[in-house]
C-alpha positions in Angstrom: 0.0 0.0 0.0 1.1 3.7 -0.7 1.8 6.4 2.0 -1.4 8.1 0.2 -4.3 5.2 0.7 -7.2 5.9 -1.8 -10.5 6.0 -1.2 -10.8 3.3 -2.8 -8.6 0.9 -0.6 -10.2 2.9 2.6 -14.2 1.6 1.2 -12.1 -2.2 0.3 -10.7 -1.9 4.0 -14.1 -1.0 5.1 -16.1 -3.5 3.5 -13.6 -6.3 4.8 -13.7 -4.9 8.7 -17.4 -5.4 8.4 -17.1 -9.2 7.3 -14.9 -9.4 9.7 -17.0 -8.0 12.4 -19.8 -10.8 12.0 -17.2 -13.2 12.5 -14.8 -11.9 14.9 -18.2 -10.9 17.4 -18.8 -14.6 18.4 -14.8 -15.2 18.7 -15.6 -16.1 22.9 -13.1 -14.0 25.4 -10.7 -16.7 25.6 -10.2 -16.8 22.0 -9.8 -13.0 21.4 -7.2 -12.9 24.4 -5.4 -16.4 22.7 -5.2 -14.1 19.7 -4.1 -10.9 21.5 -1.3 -12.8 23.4 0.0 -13.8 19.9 0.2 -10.4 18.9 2.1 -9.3 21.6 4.6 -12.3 21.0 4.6 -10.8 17.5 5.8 -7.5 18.9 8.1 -8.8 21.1 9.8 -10.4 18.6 10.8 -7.5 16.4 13.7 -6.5 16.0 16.4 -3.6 15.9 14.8 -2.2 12.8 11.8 -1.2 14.5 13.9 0.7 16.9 16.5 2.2 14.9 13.1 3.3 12.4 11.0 5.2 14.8 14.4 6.7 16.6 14.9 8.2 13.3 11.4 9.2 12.8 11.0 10.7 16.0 14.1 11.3 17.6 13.5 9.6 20.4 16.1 7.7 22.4 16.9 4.0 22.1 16.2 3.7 26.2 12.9 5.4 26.0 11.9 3.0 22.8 12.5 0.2 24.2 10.6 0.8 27.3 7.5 1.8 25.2 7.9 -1.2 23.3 7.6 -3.8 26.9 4.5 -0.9 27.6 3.0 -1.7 24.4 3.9 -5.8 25.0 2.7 -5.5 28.4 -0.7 -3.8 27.1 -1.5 -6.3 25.1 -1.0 -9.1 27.4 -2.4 -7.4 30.4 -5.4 -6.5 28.6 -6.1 -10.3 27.1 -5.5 -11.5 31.0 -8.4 -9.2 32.1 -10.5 -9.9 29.1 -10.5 -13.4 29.8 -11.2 -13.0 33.4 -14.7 -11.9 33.3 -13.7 -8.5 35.1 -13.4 -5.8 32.8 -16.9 -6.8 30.8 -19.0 -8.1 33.9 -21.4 -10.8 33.6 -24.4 -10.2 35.3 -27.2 -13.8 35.5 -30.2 -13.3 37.5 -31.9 -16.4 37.4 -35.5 -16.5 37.7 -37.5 -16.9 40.0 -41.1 -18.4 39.2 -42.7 -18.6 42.9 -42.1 -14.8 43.5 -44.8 -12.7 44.7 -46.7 -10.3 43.5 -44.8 -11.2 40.2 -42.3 -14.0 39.0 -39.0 -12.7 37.8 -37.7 -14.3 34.6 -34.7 -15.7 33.1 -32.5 -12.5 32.7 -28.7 -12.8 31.7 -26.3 -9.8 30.9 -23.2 -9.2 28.9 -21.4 -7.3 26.4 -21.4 -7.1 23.0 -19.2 -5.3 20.6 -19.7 -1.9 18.8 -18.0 -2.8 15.5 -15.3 -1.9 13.3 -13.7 1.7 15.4 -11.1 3.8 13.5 -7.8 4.5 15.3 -5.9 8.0 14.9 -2.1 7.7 15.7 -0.7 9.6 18.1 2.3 11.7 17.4 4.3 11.3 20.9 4.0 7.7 21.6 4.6 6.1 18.2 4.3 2.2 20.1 2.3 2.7 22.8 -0.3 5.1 21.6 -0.4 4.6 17.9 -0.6 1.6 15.5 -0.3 -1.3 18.3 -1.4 0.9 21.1 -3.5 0.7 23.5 -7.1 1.8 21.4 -6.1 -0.8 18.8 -5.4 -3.3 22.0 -8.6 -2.3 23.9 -10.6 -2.6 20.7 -9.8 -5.7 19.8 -10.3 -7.1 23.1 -13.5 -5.9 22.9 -14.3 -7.9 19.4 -14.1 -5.1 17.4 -11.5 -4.9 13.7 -9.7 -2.0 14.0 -8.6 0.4 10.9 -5.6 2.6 11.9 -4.8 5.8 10.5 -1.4 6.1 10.7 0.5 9.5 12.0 2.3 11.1 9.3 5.4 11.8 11.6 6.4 8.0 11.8 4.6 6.3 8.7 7.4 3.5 8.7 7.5 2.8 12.6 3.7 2.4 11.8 3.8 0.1 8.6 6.3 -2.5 10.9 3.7 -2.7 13.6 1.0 -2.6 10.8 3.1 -6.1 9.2 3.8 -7.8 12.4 -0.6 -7.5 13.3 -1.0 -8.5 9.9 0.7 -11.2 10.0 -0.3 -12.9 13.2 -3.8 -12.4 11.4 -2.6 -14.2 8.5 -0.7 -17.3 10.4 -3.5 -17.7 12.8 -6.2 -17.8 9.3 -8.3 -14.8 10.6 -10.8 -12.5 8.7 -8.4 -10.2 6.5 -10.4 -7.8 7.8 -9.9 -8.1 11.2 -6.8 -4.9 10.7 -6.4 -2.5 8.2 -4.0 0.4 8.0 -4.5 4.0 6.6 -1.5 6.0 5.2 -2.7 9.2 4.3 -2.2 13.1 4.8 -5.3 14.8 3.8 -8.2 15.6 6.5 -10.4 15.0 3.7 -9.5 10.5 4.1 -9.6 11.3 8.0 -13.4 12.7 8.0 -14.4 10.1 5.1 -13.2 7.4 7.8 -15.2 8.9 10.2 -18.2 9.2 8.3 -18.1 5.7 6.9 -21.4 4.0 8.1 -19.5 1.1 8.8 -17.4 3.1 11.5 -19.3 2.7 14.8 -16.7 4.5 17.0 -13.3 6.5 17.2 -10.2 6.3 19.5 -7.7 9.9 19.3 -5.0 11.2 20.9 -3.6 14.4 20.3 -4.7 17.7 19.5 -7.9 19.5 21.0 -8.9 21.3 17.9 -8.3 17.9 15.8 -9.9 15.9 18.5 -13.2 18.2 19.2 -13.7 18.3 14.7 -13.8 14.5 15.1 -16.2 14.5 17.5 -17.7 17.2 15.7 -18.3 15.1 12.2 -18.9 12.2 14.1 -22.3 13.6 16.1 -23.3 15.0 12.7 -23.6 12.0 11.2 -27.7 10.1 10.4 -26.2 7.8 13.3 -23.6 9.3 15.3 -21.2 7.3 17.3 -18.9 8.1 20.0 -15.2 9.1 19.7 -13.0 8.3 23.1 -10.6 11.6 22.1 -7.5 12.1 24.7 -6.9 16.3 23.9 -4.3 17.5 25.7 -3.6 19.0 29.6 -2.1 20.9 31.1 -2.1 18.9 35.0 -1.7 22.0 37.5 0.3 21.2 40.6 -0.7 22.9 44.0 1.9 23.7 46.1 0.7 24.4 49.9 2.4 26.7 52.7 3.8 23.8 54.7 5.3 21.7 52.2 7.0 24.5 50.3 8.4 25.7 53.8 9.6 22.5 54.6 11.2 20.9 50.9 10.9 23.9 48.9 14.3 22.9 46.9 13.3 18.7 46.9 9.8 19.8 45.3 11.7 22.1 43.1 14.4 19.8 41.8 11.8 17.2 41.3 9.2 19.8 39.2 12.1 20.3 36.8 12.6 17.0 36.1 8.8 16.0 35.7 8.5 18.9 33.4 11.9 18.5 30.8 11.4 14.5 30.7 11.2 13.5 27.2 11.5 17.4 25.9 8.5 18.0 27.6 6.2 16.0 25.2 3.7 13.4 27.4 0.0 14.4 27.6 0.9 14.3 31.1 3.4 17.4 31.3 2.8 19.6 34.2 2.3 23.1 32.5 1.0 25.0 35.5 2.6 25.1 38.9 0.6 26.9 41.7 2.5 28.0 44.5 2.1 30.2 47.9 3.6 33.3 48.0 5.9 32.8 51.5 9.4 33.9 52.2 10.5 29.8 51.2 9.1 30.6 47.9 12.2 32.6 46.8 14.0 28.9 47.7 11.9 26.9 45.4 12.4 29.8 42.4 15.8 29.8 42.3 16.6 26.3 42.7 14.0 25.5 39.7 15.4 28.5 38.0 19.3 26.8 38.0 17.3 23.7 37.2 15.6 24.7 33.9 19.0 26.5 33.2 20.7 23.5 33.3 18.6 21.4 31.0 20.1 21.1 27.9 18.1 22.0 24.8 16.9 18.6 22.8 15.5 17.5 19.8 11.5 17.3 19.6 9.4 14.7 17.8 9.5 16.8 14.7 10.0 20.1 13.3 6.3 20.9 13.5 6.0 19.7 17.3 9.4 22.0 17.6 8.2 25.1 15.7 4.5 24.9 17.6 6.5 24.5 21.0 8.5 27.9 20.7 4.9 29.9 18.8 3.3 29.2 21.9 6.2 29.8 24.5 6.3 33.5 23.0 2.7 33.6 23.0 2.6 33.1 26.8 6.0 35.2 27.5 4.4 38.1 26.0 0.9 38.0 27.6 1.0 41.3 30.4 2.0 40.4 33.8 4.1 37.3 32.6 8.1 37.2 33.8 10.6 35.1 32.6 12.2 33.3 35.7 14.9 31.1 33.6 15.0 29.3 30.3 17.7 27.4 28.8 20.0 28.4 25.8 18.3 27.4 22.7 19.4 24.7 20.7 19.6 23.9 16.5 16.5 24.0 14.3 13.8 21.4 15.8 15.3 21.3 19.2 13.2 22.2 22.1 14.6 24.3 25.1 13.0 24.3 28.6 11.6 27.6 30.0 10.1 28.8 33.2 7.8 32.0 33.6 6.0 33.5 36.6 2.7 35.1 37.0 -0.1 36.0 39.7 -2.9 34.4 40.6 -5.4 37.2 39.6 -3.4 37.6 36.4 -3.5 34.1 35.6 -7.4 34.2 36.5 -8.4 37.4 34.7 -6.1 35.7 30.7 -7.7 32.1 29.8 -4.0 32.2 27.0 -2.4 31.8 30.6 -3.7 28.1 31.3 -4.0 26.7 27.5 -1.3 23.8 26.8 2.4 24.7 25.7 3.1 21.0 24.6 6.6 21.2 25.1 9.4 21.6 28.5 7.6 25.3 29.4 5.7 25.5 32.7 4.2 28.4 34.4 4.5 29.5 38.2 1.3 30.7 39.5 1.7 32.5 43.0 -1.4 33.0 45.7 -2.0 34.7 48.9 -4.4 33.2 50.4 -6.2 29.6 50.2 -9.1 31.7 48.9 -7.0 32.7 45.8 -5.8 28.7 45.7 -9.5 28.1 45.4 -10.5 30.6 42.5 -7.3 29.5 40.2 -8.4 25.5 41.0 -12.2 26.7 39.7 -10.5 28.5 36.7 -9.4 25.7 35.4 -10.5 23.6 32.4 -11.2 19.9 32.5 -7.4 18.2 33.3 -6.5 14.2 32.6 -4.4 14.9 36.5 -4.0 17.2 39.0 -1.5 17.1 42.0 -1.3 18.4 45.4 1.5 18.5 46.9 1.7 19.1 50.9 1.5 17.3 54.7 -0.7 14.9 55.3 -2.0 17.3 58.1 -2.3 20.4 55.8 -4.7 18.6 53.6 -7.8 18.8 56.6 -7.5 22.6 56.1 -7.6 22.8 52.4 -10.4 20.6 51.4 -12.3 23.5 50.0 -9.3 23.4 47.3 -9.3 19.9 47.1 -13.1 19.2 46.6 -12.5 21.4 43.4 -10.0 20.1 41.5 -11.1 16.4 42.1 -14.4 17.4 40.3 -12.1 19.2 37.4 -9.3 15.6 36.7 -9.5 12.1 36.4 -6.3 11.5 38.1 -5.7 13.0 41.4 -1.7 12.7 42.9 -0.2 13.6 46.1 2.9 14.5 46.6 3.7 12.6 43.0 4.3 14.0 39.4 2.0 13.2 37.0 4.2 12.1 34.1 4.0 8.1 34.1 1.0 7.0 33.6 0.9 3.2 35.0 -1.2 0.1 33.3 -3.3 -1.3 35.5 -7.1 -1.3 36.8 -7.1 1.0 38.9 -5.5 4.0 36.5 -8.2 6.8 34.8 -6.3 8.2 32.0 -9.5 10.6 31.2 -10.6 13.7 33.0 -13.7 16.0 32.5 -13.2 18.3 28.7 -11.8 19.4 27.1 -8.9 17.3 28.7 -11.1 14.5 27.2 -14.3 13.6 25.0 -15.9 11.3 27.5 -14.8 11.0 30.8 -16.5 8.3 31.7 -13.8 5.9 30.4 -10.4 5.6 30.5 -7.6 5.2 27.8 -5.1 3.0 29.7 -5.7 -0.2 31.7 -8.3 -3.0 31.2 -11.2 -0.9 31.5 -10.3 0.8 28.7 -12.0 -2.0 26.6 -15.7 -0.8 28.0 -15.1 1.9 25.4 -15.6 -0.2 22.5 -18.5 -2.6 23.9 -22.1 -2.3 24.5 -24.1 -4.5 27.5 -27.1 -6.4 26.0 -29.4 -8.8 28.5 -30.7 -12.2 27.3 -34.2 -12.8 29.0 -35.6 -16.5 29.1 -33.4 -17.3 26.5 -32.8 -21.2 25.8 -29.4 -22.2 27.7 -27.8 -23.6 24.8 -28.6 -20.3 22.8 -26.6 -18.4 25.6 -23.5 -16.5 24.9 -21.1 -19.0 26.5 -20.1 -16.7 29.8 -24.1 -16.7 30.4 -24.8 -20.5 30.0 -25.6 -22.2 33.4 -22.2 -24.0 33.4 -19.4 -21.8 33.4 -17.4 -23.0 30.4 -15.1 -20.4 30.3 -14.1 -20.1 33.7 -15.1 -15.8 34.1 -16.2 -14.2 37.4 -19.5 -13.8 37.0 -22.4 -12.0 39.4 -25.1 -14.5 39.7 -27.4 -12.9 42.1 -25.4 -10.2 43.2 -22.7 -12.6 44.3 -19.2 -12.7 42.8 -18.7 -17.0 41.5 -17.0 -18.7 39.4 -19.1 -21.6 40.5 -22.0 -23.0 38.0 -25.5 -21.5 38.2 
């Protein structure tokens, strides 16, 4: 396939995902988790040329590569394991119950079905984890849905690898064709055809707000509209309070300047916005952040774009009124990103919404308040966030939870004394927050649950037991936890 797909291959790609969908639908969870553990084995297996492709399409290191590469592994795996468990899609069997009074209850049995064939957008910073093999294409599938990636245009050939090595675990294993498909492409115009497509019944993005909120956009406008799970873009405020700057102001400090330069700044997760007391310690933490940022040595971003976008919307923010440059670090050659800190008050950051809008890049911005009324009014300022963190003593958090009560209704992730940037696999992780961090935040993008995205529930009442989805026949074939009458077995009903 060219790095220009045609419409015609996108409707031959479409037209095979929807075969494959009738198919792949009654694949049972342990057979789409046998499948998914193959592809991760397939992924595993690849070798330096994936690397040495998307380090040269992205400029990322060899160290940080790798690790995304066990992530996106680990994803894969992870996600079959909970598939196959019965806990991320819960089955629900309440039996019935004939001799009940002043009505019998029937027969009524509950699981999940999938939506059908979802389109994938690429991301730009994560070209493993959250891109071709990532974790939408993972959850997805999990779900019993055939995926069609777009690819990003900043790593088309890490993409096409990832795109071969799915492909042909598909192949080996004798799957619909259509189970995968992959988009090349450059225009918007093959984007919002994909989108369109009547055979598209959801979308998975991460990126951009403004390309995130047109997807959702086309996608509500359509005779049946469908969701799109679209990760936008935060800026993840960190709050400071009085005791905890008076008693580590330089540990918080070193440890801000570290979370905020890692990878050149570019993780969804970057913590733009600082907020900060206004105390005699406070002149501690600024200049021990200020020899920090100094001392960060300029890098190279994902691409030129990323790069020149990073340094339009530094200046923008530098020359907003009431904004001071507190340190930034010598600039480097063309595409290189260099780290930058900036200071501001709390009523100038309320009074300019350009103050609290994303700088995807190593630029953050030091917010200062008087009082814990002032905390409170930037904390209800705020947009939707995917995180926030507090940072403090255990006993100062009693006397802020007027602060605290805010921003937990304004994230999905809430941190104490922790830096946002790592965002861990697991159940227990929301990787989502209210919008425009997020389309839905109902769901999250990383760990098992994120598979709920892609599937409906649909209840089976009186049905014949041998006409049962497997997981809601009397006898527990498939081993799942299941909730027959409110109680957690694996036993047969």
């Amino acid at each position: 396939m060219s790095l220009n797909t045609t419409i015609t291959e996108i409707d031959n790609l479409l037209e095979k995902a929807q075969e494959a969908f009738f198919i792949f639908k009654n694949f049972t969870v342990k057979q789409r988790a046998a499948f998914m553990h193959q592809v991760a084995d397939a992924i595993e297996a690849l070798d330096d040329e994936l690397i040495t492709t998307a380090q040269a399409e992205t400029n990322l290191p060899v160290a940080r590569l790798q690790g995304e590469k066990g992530r996106t592994v680990f994803q894969w795996r992870s996600y079959a394991d909970a598939l196959q468990s019965g806990v991320v899609l819960p089955v629900r069997i309440d039996t019935a119950l004939p001799d009940r009074q002043p009505a019998p209850r029937p027969s009524i049995r509950k699981t999940y079905t999938p939506l059908g064939p979802v389109v994938v957008f690429c991301a730009s910073n994560f070209p493993f984890a959250f891109s071709t093999a990532g974790g939408d294409t993972a959850s997805a599938i999990a779900a019993g849905c055939p995926v069609i990636v777009k690819a990003h245009s900043a790593h088309p050939k890490t993409s096409g690898i990832m795109a071969a090595a799915i492909n042909g675990v598909i192949q080996k294993a004798g799957l619909p064709e259509g189970l995968f498909g992959h988009v090349y492409s450059n225009s918007f115009e093959n984007g919002t055809y994909l989108v369109s497509h009547p055979v598209v019944k959801a979308v998975g993005f991460t990126g951009s707000h403004g390309g995130g909120k047109a997807l959702f956009d086309l996608a509500n406008k359509r005779a049946e509209p469908i969701p799109v799970f679209a990760e936008m873009g935060s800026v993840n405020p960190v709050f400071l309070l009085a005791q905890k700057l008076n008693n580590a102001a330089e540990e918080v400090a070193k440890q801000y300047a570290a979370s905020l330069t890692l990878g050149v700044g570019q993780f969804c997760t970057n913590p733009g916005i600082f907020v900060a007391p206004e105390s005699p310690a406070l002149a501690t933490f600024i200049n021990t952040l200020a020899q920090q940022i100094s001392a960060t040595p300029a890098a190279p971003m994902l691409h030129k774009g990323i790069a020149a976008a990073y340094h339009t919307n530094k200046t923008n923010v530098l020359q907003q009124p009431a904004v001071e440059v507190i340190a930034q670090a010598t600039e480097g050659a063309e595409g290189f990103g260099n780290a930058a800190i900036a200071i501001t008050t709390a009523a100038d950051f309320i009074a300019n919404k350009k103050l609290s809008q994303e700088v995807f890049g190593p630029f953050g911005l030091l917010v200062t308040y008087k009082t814990q009324e002032e905390a409170a009014a930037i904390a209800k300022a705020l947009e939707g966030q995917l995180t926030i963190s507090i940072w403090g003593e255990t006993e100062e958090l009693a006397d802020n939870k007027t602060l605290i009560n805010i921003v937990e209704s304004k994230c999905g992730r809430l941190l104490f004394n922790n830096f946002p940037t790592g965002v861990e696999v697991c159940y227990a992780m929301t990787h989502s927050g209210p919008y425009p961090s997020c389309s839905d935040s109902r769901f999250t993008a990383v760990g098992p649950d994120a598979i709920k995205r892609f599937a409906r529930p649909v209840s089976y009442q009186n049905w014949p037991d041998a006409l049962l989805p497997d997981e809601l026949k009397d006898e527990n074939v498939l081993g799942v936890w299941r909730t027959v009458n409110g109680e957690l077995s694996k036993e047969n009903v």
